[in-house]
C-alpha positions as CSV (number, residue, x, y, z in Angstrom):
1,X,16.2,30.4,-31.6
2,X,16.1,26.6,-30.8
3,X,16.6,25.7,-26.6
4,X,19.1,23.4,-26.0
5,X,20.5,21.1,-23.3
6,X,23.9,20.1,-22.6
7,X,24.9,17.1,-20.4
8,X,27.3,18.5,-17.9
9,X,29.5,15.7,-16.6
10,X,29.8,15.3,-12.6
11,X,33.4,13.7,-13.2
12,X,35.3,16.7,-14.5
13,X,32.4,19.5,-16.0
14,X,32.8,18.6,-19.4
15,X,30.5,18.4,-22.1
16,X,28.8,15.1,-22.3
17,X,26.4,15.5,-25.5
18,X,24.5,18.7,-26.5
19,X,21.1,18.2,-27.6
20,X,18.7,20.8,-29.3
21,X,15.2,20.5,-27.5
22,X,12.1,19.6,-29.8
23,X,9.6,22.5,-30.8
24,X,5.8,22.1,-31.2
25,X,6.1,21.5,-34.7
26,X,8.5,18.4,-34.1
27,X,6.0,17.3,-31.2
28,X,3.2,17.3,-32.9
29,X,5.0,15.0,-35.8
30,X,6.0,12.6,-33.3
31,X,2.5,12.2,-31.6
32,X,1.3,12.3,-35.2
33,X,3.4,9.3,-35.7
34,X,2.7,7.1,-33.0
35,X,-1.2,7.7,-32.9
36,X,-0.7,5.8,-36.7
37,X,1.4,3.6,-35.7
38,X,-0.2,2.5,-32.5
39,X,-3.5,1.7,-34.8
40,X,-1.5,-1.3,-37.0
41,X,0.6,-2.1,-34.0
42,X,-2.1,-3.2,-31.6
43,X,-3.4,-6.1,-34.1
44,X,0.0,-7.5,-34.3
45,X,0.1,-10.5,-32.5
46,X,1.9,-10.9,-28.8
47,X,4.2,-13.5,-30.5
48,X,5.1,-11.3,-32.7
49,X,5.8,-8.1,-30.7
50,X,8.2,-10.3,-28.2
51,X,10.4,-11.7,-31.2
52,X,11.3,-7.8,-31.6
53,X,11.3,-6.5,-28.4
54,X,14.0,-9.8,-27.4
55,X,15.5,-8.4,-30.3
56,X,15.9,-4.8,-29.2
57,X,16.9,-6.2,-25.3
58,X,19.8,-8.4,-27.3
59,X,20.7,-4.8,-29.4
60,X,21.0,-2.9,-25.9
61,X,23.3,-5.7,-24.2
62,X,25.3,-6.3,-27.2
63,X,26.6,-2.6,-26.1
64,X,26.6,-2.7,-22.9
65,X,30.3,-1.8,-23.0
66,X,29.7,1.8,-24.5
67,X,26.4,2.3,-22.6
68,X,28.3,1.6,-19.4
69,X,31.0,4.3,-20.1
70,X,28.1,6.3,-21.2
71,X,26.6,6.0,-17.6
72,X,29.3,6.8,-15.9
73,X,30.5,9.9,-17.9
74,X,26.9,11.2,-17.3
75,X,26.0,10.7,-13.8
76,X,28.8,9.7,-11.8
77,X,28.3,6.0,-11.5
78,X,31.8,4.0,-10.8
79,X,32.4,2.7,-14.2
80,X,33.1,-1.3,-12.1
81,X,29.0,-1.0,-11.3
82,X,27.5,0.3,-14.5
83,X,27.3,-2.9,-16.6
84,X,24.9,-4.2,-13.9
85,X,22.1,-1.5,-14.7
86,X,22.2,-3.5,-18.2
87,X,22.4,-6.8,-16.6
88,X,18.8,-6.0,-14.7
89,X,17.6,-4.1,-17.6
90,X,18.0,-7.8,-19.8
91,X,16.5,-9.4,-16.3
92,X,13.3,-6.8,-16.4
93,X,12.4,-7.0,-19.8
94,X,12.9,-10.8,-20.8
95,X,10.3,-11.5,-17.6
96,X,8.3,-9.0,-18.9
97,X,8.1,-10.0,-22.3
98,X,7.5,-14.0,-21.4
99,X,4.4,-13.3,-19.3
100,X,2.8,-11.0,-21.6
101,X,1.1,-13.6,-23.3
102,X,-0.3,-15.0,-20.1
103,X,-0.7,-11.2,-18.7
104,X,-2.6,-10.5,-22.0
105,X,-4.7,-13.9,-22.3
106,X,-8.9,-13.3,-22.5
107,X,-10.3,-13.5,-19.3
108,X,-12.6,-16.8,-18.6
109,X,-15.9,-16.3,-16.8
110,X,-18.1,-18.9,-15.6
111,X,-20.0,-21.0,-18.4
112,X,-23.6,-19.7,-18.9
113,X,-25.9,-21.9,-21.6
114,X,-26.9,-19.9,-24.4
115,X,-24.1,-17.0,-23.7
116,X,-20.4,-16.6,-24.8
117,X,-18.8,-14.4,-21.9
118,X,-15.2,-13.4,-21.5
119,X,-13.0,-10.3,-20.6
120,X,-10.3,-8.9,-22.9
121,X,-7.4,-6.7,-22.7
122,X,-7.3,-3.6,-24.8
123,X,-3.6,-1.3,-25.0
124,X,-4.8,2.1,-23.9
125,X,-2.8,3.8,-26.8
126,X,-0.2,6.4,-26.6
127,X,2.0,5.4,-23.2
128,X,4.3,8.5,-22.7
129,X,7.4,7.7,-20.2
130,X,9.1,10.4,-18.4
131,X,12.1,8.7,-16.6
132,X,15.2,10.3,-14.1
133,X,18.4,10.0,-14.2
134,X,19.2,8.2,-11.2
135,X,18.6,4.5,-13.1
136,X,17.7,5.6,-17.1
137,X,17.8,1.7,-18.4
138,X,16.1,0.6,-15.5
139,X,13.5,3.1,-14.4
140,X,12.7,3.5,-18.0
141,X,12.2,0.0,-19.4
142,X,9.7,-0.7,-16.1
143,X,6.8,1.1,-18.3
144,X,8.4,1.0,-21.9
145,X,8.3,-3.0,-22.3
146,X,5.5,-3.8,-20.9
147,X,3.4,-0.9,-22.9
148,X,4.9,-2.1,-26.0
149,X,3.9,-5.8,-25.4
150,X,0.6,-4.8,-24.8
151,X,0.2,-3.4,-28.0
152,X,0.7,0.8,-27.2
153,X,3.0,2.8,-28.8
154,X,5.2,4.9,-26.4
155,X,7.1,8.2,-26.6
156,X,10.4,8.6,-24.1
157,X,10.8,12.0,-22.3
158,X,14.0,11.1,-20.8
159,X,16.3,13.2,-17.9
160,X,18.2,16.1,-19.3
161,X,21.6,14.6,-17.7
162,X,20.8,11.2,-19.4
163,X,19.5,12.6,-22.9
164,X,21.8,9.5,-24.7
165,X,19.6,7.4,-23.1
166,X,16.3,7.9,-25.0
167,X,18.9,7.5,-28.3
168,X,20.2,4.1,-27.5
169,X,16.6,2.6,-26.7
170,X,15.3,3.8,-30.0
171,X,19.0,2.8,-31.8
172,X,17.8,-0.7,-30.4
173,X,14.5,-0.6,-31.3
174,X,15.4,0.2,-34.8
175,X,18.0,-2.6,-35.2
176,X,15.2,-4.7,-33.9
177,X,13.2,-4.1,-36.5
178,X,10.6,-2.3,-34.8
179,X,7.6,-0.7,-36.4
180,X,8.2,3.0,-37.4
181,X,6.5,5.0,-35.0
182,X,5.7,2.5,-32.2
183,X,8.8,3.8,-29.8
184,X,9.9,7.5,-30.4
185,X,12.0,10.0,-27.7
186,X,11.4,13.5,-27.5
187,X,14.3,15.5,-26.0
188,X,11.7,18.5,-24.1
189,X,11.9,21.5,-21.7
190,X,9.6,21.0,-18.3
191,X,7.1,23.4,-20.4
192,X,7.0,21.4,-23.4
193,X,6.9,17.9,-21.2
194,X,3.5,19.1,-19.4
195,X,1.9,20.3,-22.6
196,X,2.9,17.2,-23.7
197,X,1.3,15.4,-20.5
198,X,-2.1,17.7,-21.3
199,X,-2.3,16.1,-25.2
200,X,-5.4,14.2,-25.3
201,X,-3.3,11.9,-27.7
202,X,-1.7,10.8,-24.4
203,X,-3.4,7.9,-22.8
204,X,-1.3,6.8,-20.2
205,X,1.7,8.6,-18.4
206,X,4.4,6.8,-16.4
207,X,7.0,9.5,-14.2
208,X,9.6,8.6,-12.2
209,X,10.7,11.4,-10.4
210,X,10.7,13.5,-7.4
211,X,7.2,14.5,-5.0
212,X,7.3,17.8,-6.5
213,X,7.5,16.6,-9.7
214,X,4.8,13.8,-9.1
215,X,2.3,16.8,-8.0
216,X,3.6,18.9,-11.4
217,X,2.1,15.7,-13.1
218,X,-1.1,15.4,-11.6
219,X,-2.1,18.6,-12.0
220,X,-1.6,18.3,-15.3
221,X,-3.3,15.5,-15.8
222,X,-6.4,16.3,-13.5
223,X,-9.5,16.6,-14.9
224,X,-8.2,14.5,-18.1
225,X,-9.0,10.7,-17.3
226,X,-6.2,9.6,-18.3
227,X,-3.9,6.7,-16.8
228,X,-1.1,8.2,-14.3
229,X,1.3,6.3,-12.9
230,X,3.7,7.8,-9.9
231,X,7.3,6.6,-8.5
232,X,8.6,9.3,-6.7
233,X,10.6,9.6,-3.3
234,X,11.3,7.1,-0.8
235,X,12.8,7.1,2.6
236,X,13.5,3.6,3.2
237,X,13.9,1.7,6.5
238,X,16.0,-0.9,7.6
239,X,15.8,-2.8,11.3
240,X,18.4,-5.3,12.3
241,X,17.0,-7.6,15.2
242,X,18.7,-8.9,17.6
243,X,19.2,-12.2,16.3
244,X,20.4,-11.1,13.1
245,X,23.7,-12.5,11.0
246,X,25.8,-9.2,11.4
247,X,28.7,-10.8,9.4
248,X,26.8,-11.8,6.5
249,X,24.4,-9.0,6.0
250,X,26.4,-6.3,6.7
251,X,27.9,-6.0,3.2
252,X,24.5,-6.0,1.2
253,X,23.4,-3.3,3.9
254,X,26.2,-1.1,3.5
255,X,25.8,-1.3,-0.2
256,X,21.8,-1.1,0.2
257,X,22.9,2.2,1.3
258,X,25.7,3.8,0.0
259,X,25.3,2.1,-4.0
260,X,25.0,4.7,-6.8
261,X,26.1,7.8,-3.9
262,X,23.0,6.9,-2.2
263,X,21.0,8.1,-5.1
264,X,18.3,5.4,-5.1
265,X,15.1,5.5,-4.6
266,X,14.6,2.4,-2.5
267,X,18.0,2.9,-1.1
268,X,18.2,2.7,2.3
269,X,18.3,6.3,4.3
270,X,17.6,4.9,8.2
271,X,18.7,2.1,10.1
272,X,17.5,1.1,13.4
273,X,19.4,-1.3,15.6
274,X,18.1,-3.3,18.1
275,X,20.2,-1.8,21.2
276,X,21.3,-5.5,22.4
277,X,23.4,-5.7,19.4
278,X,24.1,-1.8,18.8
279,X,27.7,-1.6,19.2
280,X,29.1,-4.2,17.4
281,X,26.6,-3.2,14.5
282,X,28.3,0.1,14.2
283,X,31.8,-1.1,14.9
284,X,31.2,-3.2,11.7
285,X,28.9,-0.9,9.8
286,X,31.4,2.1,10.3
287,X,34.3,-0.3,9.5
288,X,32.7,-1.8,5.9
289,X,31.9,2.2,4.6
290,X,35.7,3.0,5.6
291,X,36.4,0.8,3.0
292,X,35.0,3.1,0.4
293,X,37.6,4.5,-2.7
294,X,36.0,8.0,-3.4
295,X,37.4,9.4,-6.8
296,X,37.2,9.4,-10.2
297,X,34.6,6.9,-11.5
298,X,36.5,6.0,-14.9
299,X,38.7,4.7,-12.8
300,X,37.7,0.8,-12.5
301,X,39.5,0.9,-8.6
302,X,36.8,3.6,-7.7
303,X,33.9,2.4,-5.3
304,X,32.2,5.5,-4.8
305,X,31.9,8.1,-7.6
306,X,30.9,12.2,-8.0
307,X,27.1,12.9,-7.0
308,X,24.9,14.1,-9.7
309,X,26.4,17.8,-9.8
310,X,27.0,20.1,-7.4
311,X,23.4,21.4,-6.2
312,X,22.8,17.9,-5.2
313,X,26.0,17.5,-3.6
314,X,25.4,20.9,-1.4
315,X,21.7,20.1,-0.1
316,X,23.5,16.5,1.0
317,X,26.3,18.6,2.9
318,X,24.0,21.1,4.2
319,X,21.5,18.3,5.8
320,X,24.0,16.5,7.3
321,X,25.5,19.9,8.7
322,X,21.8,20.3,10.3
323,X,22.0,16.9,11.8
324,X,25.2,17.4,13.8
325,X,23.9,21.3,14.7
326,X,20.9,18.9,16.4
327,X,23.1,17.0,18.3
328,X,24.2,13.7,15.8
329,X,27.6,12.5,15.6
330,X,29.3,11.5,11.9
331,X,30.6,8.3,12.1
332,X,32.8,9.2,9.3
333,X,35.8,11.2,9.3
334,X,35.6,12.9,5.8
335,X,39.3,14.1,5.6
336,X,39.9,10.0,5.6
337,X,38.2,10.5,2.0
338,X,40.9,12.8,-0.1
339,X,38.7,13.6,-3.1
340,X,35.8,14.8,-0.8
341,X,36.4,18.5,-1.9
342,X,33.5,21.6,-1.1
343,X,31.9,22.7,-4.3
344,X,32.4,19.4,-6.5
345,X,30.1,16.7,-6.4
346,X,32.5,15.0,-4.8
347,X,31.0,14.1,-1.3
348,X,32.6,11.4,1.3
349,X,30.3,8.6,2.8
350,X,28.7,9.4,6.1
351,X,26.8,7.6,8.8
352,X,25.1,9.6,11.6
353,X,24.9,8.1,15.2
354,X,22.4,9.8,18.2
355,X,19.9,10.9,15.1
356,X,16.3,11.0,16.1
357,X,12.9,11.3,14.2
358,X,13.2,15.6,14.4
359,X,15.6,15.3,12.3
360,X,15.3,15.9,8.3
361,X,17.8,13.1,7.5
362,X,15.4,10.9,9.2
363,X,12.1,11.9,7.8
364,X,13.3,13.5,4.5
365,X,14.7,11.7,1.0
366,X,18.3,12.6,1.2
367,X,19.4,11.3,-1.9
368,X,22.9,11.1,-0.9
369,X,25.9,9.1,0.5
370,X,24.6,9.6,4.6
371,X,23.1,7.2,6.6
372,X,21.3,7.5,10.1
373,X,21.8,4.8,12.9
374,X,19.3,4.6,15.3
375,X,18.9,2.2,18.6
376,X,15.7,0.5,19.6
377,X,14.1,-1.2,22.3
378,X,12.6,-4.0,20.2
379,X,10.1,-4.8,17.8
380,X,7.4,-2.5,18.6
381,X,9.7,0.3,18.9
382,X,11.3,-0.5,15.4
383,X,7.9,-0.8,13.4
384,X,6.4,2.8,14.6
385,X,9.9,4.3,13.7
386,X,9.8,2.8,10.3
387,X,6.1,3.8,9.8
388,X,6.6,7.0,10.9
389,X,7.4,8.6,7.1
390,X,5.7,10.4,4.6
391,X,7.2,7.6,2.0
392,X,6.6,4.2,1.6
393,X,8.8,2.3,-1.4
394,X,10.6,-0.5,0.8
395,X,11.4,-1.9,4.1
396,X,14.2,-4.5,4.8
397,X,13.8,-6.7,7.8
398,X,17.0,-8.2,9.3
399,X,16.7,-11.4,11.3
400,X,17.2,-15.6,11.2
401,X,13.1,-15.5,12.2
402,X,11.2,-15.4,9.1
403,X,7.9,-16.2,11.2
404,X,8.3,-13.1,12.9
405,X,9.7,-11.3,9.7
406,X,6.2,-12.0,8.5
407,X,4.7,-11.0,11.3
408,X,6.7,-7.1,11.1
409,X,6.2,-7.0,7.1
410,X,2.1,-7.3,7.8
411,X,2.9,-4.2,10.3
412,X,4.8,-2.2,7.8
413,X,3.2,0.7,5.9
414,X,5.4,0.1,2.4
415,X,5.4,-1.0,-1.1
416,X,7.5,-3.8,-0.8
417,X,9.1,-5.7,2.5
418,X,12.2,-7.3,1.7
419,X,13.6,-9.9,4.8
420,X,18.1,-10.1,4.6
421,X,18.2,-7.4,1.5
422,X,17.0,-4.9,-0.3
423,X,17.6,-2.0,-3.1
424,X,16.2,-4.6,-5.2
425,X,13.8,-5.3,-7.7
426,X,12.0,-8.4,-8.9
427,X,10.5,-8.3,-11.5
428,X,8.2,-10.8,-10.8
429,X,6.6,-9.0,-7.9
430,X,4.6,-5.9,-7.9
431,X,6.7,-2.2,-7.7
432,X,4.3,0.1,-5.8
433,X,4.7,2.8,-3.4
434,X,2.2,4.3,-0.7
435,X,1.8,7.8,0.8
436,X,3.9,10.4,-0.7
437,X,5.6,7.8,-2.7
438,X,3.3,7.5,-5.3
439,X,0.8,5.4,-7.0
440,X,0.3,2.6,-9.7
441,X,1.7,-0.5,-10.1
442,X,5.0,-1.9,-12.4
443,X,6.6,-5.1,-12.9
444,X,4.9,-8.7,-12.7
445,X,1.7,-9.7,-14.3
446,X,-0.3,-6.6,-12.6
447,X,2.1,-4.1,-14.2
448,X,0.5,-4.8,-17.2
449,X,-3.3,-3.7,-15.5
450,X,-1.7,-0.3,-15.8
451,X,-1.5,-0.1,-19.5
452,X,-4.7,-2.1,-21.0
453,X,-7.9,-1.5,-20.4
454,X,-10.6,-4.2,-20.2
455,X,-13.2,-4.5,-22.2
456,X,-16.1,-7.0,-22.0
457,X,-17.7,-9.4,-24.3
458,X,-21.3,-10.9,-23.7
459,X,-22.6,-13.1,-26.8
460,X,-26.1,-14.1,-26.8
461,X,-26.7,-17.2,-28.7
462,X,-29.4,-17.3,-31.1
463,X,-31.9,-19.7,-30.8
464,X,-32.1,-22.9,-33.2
């Protein structure tokens, strides 16, 4: 008998969608498919390829309505945030799409008489894209634009909670006119995903996903030679200097924090405080997360919705039960937060004062609605405590001195330093991670290194 998958709802347990999983025969079709498609597609011009994908981008926002609802009734996301993930998903892909040509474009090497001499781009083939659930327009269309503009044809392994997903991009790709077989999904079991991973159709393989997850992937990649590209966890650091603008950075901190029920990957986890300006930082900090409307995420008035189910919900509880047993204090009275209830994904905001680096809230991805506040005695102080991770996606600096925010960033052991934000991507500069955090490169003209390969040219002229 067929497996299947049902998308369980955080908001109330009910039955999102119920999806049978494919079987090798249906795999094999689909690879089948896109190996022959990928052959015709890779001639077609760049010009060409970004009239359609625009075209898919403009089927995608054109629904953003019922995609939104959609979000929210399958991970929890208040249903006031969830057009935005569409918003960046339009922001992502147009960029993406109008520097292809330019990403794409021959590479020029130094005249030589008698030689023609240049570097071109080649799409690697078969791009497979195993995204989470966490972000699954946004963390999927990093890899699936780009490899499509390059001229690969990709298959989409999405989440089990966000199996919908996969549907609408290839509903959009079809009213775009698409190529059959140049975007396909596959809904898959973890078995069937690594097999899939192991096909020596598969060129390239972009995961977004947890460290344990990551390491599934390389093993089953090693040995291969095949492209792999790694987001996983993240930790990430904030430090608020002395001289910075408490009242206008606090929001976009608190958010940087607490968006999504903390379920980001470059959300921010840890916050260290210079100690001049400690206590009116938390006063305000503590003040701004108060504010919070925990509840039903339908509900346009919610601010803070359900984690992703329960499980998720319980490690959150249990590590922040671990930090006070070590001697933190919660910030947060949860019984100010009436849906906070034990055994629901409902979970209340928290921020943990008197935390120090033995504790797993400070060293571990959390993924969750909990914060850690932590004094310093200055700069030097600040950086080691940052640095001292096994993750390195972002680091936000806080301060009026972007001389010296310079100065830190060069210090800092991370993907990506961000000076008065963060939780934010550009898409016109690079998404990496270090240590633990991965490897591989998305977004901006290098993004598109990943998925070509270059192949040189070198003409000898024959003699008149």
């Amino acid at each position: 008998m067929a497996e299947k998958s049902a998308i369980i709802s955080p908001i109330d347990d009910s039955i999102v969608a119920e999806r049978t999983l494919a079987g090798d025969k249906e795999i094999h079709a689909v690879v089948k498919a896109a190996v022959a498609a990928q052959e015709d597609w890779r001639h077609v011009s760049v010009a060409e390829r970004a009239v359609l994908c625009h075209r898919a981008v403009d089927a995608l926002v054109a629904d953003t309505d019922v995609i939104s609802e959609e979000i929210t009734r399958q991970i929890g996301r208040p249903i006031r945030s969830t057009p935005g993930e569409l918003r960046g998903l339009e922001e992502r892909a147009r960029y993406m799409i109008d520097i292809a040509a330019c990403a794409l474009a021959d590479i020029a090497v130094a005249d030589q008489p008698g030689f023609t001499r240049f570097i071109r781009r080649e799409p690697v083939g078969l791009a497979l894209t195993i995204a989470p659930w966490n972000y699954p327009y946004l963390t999927a269309v990093n890899s699936i634009i780009p490899a499509i503009m390059a001229g690969n044809a990709v298959i989409l392994k999405h989440s089990a909670q966000t199996l919908l997903c996969a549907e609408r991009f290839a509903a959009a790709f079809a009213r775009a006119g698409l190529p059959a077989g140049v975007f396909q999904y596959l809904h898959l079991s973890h078995d069937a995903t690594v097999k899939l991973v192991k096909d020596d159709a598969i060129n390239f393989v972009s995961f977004t996903g947890s460290v344990a997850g990551g390491e599934v992937m390389e093993h089953a990649a090693a040995g291969l030679f095949k492209g792999l590209a790694l987001e996983l966890g993240g930790n990430d650091p904030s430090y608020v200097r002395d001289d910075a603008d408490l009242d206008n950075i606090m929001a976009d901190l608190v958010d940087g924090a607490f968006f999504n029920s903390g379920q980001s990957c470059c959300g921010i986890e840890r916050i260290y405080v210079d100690k001049k300006i400690y206590a009116p930082f938390v006063e305000q900090f503590l003040h701004s997360v108060n504010q919070y409307r925990l509840g039903d995420p339908l509900n346009p008035d919610t601010t803070l919705g359900p984690m992703v189910h329960r499980a998720a919900a319980a490690r959150v509880r249990s590590k922040i039960e671990q930090a006070l047993s070590q001697g933190a204090k919660a910030g947060i009275d949860s019984k100010c937060f009436a849906a906070d209830r034990q055994d629901t994904p409902y979970l209340a905001p928290q921020v943990l004062l008197d935390v120090d680096h033995t504790m797993a809230v400070m060293q571990e991805e959390i993924f969750g609605p909990v914060v850690g506040i932590m004094q310093v005695d200055g700069d030097r102080e600040a950086i080691e405590l940052m640095n001292d991770s096994p993750y390195g996606l972002t680091a936000s600096i806080w301060t009026r001195d972007e001389a010296r925010a310079r100065e830190l960033g060069d210090q800092l052991r991370t993907g990506t330093v961000f000076m008065n934000r963060c939780d934010y991507l550009d898409p016109a500069l690079a998404w990496v991670g270090v240590k633990k955090t991965g490897r591989g490169c998305a977004l901006s003209i290098l993004g598109y290194q990943q998925l070509t390969r270059p192949k040189s040219f070198h003409f000898k002229h024959s003699s008149s």
